[in-house]
Kinemage of the C-alpha trace (Angstrom):
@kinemage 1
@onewidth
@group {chain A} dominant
@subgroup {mainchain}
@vectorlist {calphas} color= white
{ca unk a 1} P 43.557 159.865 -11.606
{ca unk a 2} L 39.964 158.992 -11.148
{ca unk a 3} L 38.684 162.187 -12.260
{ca unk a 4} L 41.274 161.833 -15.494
{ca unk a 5} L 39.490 158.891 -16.019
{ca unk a 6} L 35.969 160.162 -15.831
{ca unk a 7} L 36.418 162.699 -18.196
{ca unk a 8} L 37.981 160.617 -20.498
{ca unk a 9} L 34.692 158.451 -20.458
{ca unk a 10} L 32.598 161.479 -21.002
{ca unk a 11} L 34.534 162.530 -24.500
{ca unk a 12} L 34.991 159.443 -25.811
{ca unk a 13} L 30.806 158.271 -24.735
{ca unk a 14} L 29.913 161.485 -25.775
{ca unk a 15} L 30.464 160.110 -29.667
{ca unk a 16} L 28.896 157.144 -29.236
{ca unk a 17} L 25.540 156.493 -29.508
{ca unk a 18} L 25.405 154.720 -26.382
{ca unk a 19} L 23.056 155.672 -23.500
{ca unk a 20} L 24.665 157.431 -20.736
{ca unk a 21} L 25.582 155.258 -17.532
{ca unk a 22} L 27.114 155.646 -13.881
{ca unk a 23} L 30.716 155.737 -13.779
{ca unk a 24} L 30.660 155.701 -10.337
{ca unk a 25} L 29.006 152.279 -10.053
{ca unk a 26} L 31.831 150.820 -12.321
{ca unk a 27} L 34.269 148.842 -10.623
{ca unk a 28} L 38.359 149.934 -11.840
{ca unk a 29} L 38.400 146.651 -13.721
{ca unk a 30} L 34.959 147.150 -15.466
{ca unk a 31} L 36.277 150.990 -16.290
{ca unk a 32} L 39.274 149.773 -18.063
{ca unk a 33} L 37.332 147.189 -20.506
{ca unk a 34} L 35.048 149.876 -21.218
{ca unk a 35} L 38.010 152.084 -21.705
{ca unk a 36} L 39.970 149.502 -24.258
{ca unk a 37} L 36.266 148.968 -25.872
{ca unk a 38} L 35.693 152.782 -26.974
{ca unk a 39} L 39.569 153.510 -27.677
{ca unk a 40} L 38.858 150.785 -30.112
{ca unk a 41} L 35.499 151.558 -31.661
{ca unk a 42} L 37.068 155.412 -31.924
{ca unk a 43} L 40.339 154.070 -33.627
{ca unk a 44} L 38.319 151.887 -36.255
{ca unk a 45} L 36.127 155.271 -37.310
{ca unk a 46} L 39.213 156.987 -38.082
{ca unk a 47} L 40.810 154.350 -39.837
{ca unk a 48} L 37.772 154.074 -41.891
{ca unk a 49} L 37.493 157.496 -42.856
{ca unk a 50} L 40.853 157.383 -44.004
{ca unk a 51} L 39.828 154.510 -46.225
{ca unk a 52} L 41.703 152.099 -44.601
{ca unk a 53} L 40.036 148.869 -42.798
{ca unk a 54} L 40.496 148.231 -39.291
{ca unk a 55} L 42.790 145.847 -37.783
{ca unk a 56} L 41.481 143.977 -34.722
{ca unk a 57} L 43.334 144.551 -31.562
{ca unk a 58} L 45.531 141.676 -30.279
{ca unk a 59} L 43.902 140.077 -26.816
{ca unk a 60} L 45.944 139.218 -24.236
{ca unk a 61} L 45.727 135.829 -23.613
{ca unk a 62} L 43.978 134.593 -20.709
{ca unk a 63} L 46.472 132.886 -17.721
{ca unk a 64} L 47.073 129.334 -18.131
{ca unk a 65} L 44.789 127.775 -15.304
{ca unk a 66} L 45.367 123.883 -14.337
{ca unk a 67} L 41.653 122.750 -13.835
{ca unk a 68} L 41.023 119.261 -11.785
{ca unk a 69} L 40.942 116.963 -15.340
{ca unk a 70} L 41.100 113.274 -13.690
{ca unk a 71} L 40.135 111.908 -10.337
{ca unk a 72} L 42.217 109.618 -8.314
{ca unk a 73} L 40.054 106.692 -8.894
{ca unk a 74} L 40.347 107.468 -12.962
{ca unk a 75} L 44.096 107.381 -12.232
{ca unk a 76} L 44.148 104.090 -10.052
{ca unk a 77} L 42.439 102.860 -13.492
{ca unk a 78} L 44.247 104.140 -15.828
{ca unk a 79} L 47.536 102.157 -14.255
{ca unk a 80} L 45.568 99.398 -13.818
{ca unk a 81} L 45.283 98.867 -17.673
{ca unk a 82} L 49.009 98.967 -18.029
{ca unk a 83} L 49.872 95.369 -18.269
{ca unk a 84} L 51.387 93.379 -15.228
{ca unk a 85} L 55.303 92.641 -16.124
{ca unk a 86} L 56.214 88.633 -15.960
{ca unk a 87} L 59.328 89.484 -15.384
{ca unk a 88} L 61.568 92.353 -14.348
{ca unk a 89} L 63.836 94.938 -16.848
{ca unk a 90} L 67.004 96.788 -16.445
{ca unk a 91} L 67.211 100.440 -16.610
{ca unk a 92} L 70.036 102.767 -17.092
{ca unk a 93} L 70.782 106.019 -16.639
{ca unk a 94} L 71.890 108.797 -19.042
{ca unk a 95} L 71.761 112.823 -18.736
{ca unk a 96} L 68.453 112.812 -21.244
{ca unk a 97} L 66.462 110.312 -19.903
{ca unk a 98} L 67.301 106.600 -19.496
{ca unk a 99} L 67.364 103.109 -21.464
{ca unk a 100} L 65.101 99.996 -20.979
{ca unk a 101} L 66.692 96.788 -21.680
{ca unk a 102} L 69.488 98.471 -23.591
{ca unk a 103} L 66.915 100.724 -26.107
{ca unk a 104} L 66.872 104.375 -25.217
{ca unk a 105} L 63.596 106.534 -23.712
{ca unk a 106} L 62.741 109.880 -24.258
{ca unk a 107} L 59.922 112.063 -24.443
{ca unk a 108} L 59.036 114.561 -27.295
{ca unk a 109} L 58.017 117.381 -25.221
{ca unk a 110} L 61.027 118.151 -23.450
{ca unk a 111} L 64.096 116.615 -22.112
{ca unk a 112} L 63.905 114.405 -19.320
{ca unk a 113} L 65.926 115.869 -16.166
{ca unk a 114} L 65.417 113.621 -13.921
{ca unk a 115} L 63.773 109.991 -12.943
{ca unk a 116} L 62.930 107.119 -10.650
{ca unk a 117} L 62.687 103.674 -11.792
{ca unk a 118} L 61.885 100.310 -10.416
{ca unk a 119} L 63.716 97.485 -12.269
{ca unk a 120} L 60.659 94.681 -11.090
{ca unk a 121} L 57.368 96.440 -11.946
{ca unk a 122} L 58.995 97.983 -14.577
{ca unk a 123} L 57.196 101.632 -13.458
{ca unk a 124} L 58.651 105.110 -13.906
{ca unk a 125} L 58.385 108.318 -13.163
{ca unk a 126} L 59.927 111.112 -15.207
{ca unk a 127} L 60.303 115.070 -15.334
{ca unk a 128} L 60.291 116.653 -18.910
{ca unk a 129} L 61.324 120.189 -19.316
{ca unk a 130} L 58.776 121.494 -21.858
{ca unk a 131} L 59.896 125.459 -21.797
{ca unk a 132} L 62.743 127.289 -19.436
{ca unk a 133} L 61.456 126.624 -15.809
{ca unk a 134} L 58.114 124.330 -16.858
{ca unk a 135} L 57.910 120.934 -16.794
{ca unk a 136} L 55.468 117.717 -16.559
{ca unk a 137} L 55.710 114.856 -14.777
{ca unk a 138} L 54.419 111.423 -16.201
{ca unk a 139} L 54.357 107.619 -14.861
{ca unk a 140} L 55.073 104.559 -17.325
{ca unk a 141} L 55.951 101.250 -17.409
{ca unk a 142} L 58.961 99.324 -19.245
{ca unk a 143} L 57.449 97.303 -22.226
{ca unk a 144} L 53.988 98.629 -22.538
{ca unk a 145} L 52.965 99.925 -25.972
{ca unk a 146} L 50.616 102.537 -24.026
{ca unk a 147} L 51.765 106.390 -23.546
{ca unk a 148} L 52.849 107.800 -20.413
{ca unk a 149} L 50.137 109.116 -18.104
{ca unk a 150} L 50.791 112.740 -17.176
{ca unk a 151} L 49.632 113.334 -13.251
{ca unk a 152} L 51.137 116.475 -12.437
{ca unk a 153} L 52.917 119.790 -13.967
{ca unk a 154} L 55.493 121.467 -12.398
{ca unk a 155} L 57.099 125.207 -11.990
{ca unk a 156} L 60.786 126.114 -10.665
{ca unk a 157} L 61.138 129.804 -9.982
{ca unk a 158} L 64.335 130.244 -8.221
{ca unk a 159} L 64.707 127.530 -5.644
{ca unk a 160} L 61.034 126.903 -5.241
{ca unk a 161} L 58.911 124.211 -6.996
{ca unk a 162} L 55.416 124.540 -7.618
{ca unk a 163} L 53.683 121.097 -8.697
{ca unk a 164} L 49.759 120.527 -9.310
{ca unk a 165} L 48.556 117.564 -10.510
{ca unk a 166} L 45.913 116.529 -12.843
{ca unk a 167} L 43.355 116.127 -9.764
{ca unk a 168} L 43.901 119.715 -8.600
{ca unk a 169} L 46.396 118.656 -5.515
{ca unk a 170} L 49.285 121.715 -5.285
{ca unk a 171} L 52.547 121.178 -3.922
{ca unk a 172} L 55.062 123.817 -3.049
{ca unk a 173} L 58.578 122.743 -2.111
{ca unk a 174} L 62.308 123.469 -2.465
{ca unk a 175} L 63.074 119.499 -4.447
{ca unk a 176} L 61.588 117.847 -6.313
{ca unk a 177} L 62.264 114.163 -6.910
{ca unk a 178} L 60.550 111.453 -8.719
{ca unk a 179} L 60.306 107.887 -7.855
{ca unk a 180} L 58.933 104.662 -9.511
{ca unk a 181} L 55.356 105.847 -9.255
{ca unk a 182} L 54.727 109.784 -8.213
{ca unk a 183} L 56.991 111.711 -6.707
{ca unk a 184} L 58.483 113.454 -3.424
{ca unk a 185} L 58.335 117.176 -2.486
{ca unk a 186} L 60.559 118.574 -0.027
{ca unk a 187} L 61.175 121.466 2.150
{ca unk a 188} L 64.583 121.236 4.401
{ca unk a 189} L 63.450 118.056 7.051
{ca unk a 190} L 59.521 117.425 5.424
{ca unk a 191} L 57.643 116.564 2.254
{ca unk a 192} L 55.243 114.292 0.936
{ca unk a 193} L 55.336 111.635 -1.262
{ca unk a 194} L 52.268 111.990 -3.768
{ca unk a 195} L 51.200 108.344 -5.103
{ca unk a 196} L 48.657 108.855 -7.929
{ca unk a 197} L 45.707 107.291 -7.443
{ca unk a 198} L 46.988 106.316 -3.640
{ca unk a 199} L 47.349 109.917 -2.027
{ca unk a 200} L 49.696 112.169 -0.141
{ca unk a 201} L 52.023 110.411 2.760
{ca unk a 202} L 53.424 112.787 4.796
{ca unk a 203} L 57.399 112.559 5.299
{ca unk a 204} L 58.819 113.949 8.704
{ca unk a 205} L 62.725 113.512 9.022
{ca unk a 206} L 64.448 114.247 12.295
{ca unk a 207} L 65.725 117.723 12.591
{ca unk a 208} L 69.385 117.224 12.115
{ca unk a 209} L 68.341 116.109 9.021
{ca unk a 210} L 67.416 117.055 5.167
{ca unk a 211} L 65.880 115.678 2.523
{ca unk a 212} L 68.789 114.402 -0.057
{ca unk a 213} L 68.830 116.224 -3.042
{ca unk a 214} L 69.938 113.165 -4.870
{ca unk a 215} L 68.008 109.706 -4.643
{ca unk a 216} L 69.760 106.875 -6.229
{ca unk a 217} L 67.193 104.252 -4.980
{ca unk a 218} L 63.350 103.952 -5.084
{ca unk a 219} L 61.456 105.550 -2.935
{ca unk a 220} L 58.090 104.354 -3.927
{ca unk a 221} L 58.833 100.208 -3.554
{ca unk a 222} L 61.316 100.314 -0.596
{ca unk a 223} L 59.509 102.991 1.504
{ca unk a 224} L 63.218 104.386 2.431
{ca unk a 225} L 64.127 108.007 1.269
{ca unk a 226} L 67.791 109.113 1.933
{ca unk a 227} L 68.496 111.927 4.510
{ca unk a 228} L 71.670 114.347 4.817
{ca unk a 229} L 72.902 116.011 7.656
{ca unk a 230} L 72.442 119.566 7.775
{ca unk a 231} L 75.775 121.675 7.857
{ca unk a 232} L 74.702 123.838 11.089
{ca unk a 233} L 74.083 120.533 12.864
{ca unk a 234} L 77.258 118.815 11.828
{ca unk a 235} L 79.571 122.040 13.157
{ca unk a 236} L 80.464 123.387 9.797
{ca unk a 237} L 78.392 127.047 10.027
{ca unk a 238} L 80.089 129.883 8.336
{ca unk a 239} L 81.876 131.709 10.631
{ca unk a 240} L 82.976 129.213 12.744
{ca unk a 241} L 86.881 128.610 11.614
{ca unk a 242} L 87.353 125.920 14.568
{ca unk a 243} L 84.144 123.836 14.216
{ca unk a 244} L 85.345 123.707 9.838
{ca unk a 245} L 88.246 122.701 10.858
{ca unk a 246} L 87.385 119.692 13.557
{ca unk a 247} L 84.903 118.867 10.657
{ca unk a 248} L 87.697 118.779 7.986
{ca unk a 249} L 89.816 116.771 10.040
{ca unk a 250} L 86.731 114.139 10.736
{ca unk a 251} L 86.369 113.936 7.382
{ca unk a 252} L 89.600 112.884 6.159
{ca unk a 253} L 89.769 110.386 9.111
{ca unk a 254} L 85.954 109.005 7.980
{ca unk a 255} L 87.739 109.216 4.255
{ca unk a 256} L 90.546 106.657 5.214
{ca unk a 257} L 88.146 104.411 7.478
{ca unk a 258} L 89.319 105.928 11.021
{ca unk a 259} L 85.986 107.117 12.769
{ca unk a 260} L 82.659 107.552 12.262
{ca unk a 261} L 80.990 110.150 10.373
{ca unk a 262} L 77.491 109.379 9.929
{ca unk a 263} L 76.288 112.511 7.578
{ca unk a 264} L 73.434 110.279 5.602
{ca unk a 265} L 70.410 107.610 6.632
{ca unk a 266} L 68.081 105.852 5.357
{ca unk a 267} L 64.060 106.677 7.014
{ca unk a 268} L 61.992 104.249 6.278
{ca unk a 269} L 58.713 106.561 5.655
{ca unk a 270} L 56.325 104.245 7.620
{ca unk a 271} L 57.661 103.817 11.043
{ca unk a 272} L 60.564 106.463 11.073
{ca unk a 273} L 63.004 103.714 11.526
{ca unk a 274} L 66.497 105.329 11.033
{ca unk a 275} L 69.656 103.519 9.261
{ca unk a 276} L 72.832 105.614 9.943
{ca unk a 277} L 75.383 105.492 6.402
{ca unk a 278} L 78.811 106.137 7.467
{ca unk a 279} L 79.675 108.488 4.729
{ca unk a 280} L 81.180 112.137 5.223
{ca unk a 281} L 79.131 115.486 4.295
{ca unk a 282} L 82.067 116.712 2.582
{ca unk a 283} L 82.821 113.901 0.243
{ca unk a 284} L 80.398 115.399 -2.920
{ca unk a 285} L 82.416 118.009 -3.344
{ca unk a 286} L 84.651 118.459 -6.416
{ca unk a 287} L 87.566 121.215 -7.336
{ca unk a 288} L 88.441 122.963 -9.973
{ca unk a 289} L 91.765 124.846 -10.652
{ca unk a 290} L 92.056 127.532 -12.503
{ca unk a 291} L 94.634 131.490 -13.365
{ca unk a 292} L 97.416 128.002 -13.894
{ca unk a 293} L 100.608 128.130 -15.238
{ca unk a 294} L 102.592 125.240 -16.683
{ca unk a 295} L 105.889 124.587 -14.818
{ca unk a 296} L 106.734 121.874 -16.260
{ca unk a 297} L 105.499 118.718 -18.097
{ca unk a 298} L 104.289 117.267 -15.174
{ca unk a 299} L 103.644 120.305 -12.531
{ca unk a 300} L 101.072 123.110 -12.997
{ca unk a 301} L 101.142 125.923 -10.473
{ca unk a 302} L 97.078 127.409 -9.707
{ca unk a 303} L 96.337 130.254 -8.399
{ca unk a 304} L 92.788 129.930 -7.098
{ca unk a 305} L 90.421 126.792 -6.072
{ca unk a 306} L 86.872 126.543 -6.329
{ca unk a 307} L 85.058 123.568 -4.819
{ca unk a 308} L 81.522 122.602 -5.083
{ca unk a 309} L 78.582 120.202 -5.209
{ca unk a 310} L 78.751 118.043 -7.946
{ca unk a 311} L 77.828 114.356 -9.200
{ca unk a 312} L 80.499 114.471 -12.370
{ca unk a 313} L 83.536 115.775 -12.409
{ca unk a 314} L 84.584 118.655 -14.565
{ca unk a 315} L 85.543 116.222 -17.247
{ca unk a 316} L 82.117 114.622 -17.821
{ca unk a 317} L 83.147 111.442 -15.363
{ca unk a 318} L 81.149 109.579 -12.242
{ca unk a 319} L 82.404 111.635 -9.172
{ca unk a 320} L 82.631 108.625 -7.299
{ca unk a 321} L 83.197 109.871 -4.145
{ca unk a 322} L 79.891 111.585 -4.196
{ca unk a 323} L 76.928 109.996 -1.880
{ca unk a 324} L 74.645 109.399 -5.237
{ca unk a 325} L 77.218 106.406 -6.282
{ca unk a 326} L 78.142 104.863 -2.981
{ca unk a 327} L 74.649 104.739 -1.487
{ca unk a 328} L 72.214 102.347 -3.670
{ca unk a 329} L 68.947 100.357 -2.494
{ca unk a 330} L 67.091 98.428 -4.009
{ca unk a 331} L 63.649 96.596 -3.976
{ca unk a 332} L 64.142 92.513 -3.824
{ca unk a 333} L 60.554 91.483 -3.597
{ca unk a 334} L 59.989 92.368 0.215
{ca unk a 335} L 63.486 92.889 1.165
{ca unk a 336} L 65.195 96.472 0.500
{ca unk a 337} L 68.776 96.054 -0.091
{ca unk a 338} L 71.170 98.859 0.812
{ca unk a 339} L 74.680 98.642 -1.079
{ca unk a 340} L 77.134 100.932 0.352
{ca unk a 341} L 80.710 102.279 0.247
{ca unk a 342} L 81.242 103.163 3.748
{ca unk a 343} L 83.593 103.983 6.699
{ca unk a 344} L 86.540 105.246 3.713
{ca unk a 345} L 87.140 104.027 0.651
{ca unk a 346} L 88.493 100.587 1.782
{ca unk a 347} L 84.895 98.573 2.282
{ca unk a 348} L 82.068 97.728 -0.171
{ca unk a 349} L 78.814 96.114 2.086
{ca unk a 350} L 75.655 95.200 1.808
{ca unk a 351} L 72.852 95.448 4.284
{ca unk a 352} L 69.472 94.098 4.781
{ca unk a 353} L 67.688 97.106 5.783
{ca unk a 354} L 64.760 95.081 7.748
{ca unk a 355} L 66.911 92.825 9.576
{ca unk a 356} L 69.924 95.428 9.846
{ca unk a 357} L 72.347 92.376 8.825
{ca unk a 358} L 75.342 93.881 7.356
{ca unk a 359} L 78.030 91.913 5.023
{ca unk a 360} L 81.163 92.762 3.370
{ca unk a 361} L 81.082 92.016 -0.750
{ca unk a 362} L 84.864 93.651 -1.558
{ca unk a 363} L 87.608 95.140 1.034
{ca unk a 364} L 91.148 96.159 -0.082
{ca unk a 365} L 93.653 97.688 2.448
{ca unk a 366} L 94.415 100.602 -0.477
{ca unk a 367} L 90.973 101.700 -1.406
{ca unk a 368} L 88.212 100.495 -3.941
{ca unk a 369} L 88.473 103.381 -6.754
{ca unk a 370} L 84.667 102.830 -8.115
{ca unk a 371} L 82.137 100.408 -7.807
{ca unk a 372} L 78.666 99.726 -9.858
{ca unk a 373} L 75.391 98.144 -8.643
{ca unk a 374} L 73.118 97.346 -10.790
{ca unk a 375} L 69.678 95.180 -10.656
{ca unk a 376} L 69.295 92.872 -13.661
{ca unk a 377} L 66.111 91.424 -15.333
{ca unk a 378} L 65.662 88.810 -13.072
{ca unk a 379} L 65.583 91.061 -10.084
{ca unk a 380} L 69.341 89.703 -8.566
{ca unk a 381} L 71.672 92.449 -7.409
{ca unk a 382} L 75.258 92.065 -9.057
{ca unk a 383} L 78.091 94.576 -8.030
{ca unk a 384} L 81.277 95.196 -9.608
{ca unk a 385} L 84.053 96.879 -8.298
{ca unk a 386} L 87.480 98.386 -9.364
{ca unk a 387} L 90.208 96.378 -7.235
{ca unk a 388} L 93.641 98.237 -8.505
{ca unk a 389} L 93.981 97.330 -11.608
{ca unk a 390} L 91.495 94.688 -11.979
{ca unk a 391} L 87.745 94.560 -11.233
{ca unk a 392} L 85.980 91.666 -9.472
{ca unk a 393} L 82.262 91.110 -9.543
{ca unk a 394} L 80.008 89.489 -6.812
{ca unk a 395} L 76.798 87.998 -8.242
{ca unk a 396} L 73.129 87.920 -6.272
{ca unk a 397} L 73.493 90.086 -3.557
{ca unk a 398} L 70.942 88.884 -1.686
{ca unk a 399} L 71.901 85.470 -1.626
{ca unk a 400} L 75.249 86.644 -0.318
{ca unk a 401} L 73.434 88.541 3.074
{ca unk a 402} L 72.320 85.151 3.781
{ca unk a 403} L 75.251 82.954 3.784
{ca unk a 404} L 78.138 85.628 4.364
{ca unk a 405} L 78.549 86.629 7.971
{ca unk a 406} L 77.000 89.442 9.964
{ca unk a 407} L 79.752 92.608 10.432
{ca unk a 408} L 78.223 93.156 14.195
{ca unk a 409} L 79.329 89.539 15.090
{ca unk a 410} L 82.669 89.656 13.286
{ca unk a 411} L 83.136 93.202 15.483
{ca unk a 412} L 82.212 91.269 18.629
{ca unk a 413} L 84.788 88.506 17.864
């Protein structure tokens, strides 16, 4: 191939009027712009004596390369400019980004696939999908007439992220989730939570653990991230017909309040702390039928099953027993509030995740269908639930830890 190459250099120099030079001291890469460079001068000449002008050969372009644009301290300043909130907002969440205070957000470059929010500072972070697979991440805050500062941009191919940010920081993980300001990466039972401006905190979960996919609480304010058991530790490996089947069985009894199964926690990322949720593994899942046939008005016999992950159901609807709705915290001004459906379907609580006080806001013998916590504008936590065929609401949350009693005495009673 070499010598190919050599005497392909020698005919096409030999009609230039060029001085001779060492092939041999080329390197392949410095042979092959010479190459494209006489091809090109030779095609032009015989364009030209065929009286017709040259056209100039299309250059490839040049691979994108994400240079270090801002420091951290430029960052830090940047935020700093974006003006201090006197009170808080309420956010709320829709497939293509989210509204503030009722009025929808979204961003021109891309739709906005995911986000983290904190209702008292008012900051968010956001993921917009620019092109198939590319995205960038930018931090706001609610009522500020400034743009969105982008700190990072961000590659999925396959299951793997790539992330860089603007100060030349690279990131390589399997999720990626933002919070209120900067984001998480994770891989399986680590990550690190990148705080622009602030730095990289390293996240270590314990081994029977992953990082949730799913975050419906911020990460950035509380310092709490949600874990999820891994199958192989909770006995449900492929394979193993008897294990699946204890697990089923501990599921339905965890579904109707029975036993324990303690398949998510909350870590708090500074001192590891652990706070088991009794919530099953197997609850996301949702099922859809399909090859039916209509026996009657009421009856339709299926054919096949397929189950899987999923935060809707088919029909567009909340999946409510999935962990993303019955596991919510929140940040009260230095008191994370956990608000839980737990231990079945029968018990909405709430718990004080630095004390570890526990209280009961709604119980009904026959199950809760659905409940909703939100956060309102002046930072009170107000949860509504679906009781039969009527809903009842229980207003300040965190008043109600401190007068309600503790579940742990009530047990001991």
């Amino acid at each position: 191939m070499k010598k190919s190459i050599t005497l392909l250099f020698a005919a096409l120099m030999s009609a230039q009027p060029v001085q001779a030079q060492n092939l041999d001291a080329l390197t392949p890469e410095q042979q092959k712009q010479m190459l494209t460079m006489l091809l090109q001068q030779q095609m032009g000449r015989a364009l030209q004596a065929q009286g017709m002008a040259p056209q100039p050969m299309a250059q490839q372009a040049a691979p994108a390369t994400l240079l270090p644009q801002r420091s951290d301290a430029d960052l830090a300043t940047a935020f700093k400019q974006f003006p201090t909130l006197t009170h808080g907002v309420q956010f709320e969440r829709f497939r293509d980004g989210f509204a503030i205070n009722g009025q929808r957000y979204i961003d021109p470059e891309g739709k906005i696939t995911t986000y983290g929010f904190d209702a008292q500072s008012g900051d968010f972070t956001y993921l917009a999908e620019t092109s198939p697979g590319e995205y960038v991440v930018k931090v706001g805050r609610a009522l500020s007439n400034a743009d969105p500062i982008t700190i990072a941009t961000a590659q999925k191919q396959g299951m793997l992220w790539q992330v860089t940010t603007v100060t030349g920081k690279k990131f390589n993980g399997y999720r990626l989730i933002p919070s209120s300001r900067g984001f998480v990466i994770a891989r399986d039972n680590t990550g690190f939570r990148y705080i622009p401006g602030n730095g990289t905190t390293n996240i270590i979960a314990p081994e029977a653990f992953s990082i949730a996919a799913l975050q419906n609480g911020d990460i950035a304010n509380t310092g709490y991230i949600l874990l999820e058991r891994t199958p192989t530790s909770n006995g449900t490996q492929g394979g193993n017909s008897l294990a699946g089947l204890f697990s089923a069985v501990q599921s339905l009894g965890a579904t109707v309040g029975m036993n324990k199964k303690e398949d998510y926690a909350l870590l708090n990322i500074q001192n590891s702390r652990l706070v088991p949720v009794n919530i099953s593994l197997e609850s996301k899942q949702v099922q859809v039928m399909s090859a039916c046939k209509q026996k009657n008005y009421f009856i339709a016999k299926c054919a096949q099953m397929d189950s899987f992950e999923s935060a809707f159901e088919p029909n567009g609807t909340r999946n409510m027993s999935h962990y993303f709705w019955r596991i919510n915290w929140f940040n009260v001004p230095g008191r994370p509030i956990l608000v839980s459906q737990e231990g079945g379907l029968g018990k909405v609580s709430a718990t004080d995740l630095n004390s570890g006080k526990k209280v009961i806001l709604f119980e009904r013998a026959l199950g809760i269908a659905s409940f909703a916590a939100t956060q309102e504008a002046d930072g009170k936590i107000n949860v509504t639930a679906q009781m039969g065929f009527s809903s009842e609401s229980r207003q300040d949350v965190a008043a109600l830890l401190d007068s309600l009693p503790n579940v742990a005495e009530l047990a001991a009673n």
